[in-house]
C-alpha positions, 0 to 999 in steps of 0.5 A: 500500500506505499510506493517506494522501494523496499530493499533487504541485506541478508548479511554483512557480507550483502551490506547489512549494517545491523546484527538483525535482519530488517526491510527498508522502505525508500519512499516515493510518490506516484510522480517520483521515479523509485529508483536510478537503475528502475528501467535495468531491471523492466528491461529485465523483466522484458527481455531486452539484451542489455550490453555488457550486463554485468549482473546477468548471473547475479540478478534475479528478477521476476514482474509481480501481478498483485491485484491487491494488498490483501494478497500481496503477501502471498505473492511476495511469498511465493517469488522470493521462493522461486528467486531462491531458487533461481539464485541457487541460494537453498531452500529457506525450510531446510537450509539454516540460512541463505547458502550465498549472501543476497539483497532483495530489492522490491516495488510495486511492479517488480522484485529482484534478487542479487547473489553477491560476496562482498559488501566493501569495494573501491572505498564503498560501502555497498548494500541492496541500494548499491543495485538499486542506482544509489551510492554514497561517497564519503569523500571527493576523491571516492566520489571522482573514482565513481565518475571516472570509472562508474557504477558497473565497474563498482558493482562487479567488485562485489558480486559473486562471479559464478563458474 
């Protein structure tokens, strides 16, 4: 029933900066875009070829059909399941816990899961927010780094590379 981005780090290795474990919720209104790399992920869902995708193998994104909001929650349920499954991150009813660190990332159209290793490259911090189109640079000479090189290449520091 809120428009914005909620977004979840597994792990501190996925950018949690908490023991706990907890959803956050980036607010937007309906006029606002939700996030800088919204439309990656519809071309996702779409099947548009993106050039040089360096999380092809990582992210996970599956379109949502929620016709309300009292059965959100069951459809929300059910594919983070199947973005388990696609992540090869277990099973969550008989894994103690998430075989690979992840962020979740969710709107109101669509839900991404990201298998990752790392949560610390090239001077960043990066969470969920991070794939999601959102960086913080605590200095100029990080934020210089950023604009010389971009965000992809800081992306690729931190994802899990599969074999």
């Amino acid at each position: 029933d809120t428009n914005g981005l909620w977004f979840f780090n597994s792990c501190k290795q996925a950018g949690a900066s908490q023991p706990h474990r907890h959803f956050q919720l980036l607010r937007r209104n309906d006029k606002q875009n939700v996030c800088p790399r919204y439309r990656y992920f519809e071309n996702r869902i779409s099947g548009i070829k993106i050039e040089d995708d360096i999380l092809h193998e990582n992210a996970f994104v599956i379109k949502r059909n929620r016709k309300d909001f009292k059965t959100s929650y069951v459809e929300l349920i059910d594919l983070y399941y199947k973005l388990c499954t696609k992540g090869k991150l277990g099973n969550p009813y008989k894994d103690e816990k998430p075989l690979l660190p992840y962020n979740l990332l969710i709107t109101n159209d669509w839900i991404s899961l990201i298998t990752r290793k790392i949560d610390f490259a090239c001077g960043f911090n990066i969470n969920a927010l991070g794939f999601a189109g959102y960086f913080l640079a605590k200095s100029k000479t990080k934020s210089k780094w950023l604009k010389e090189n971009g965000s992809s290449e800081l992306l690729k520091e931190v994802i899990y590379k599969i074999n």
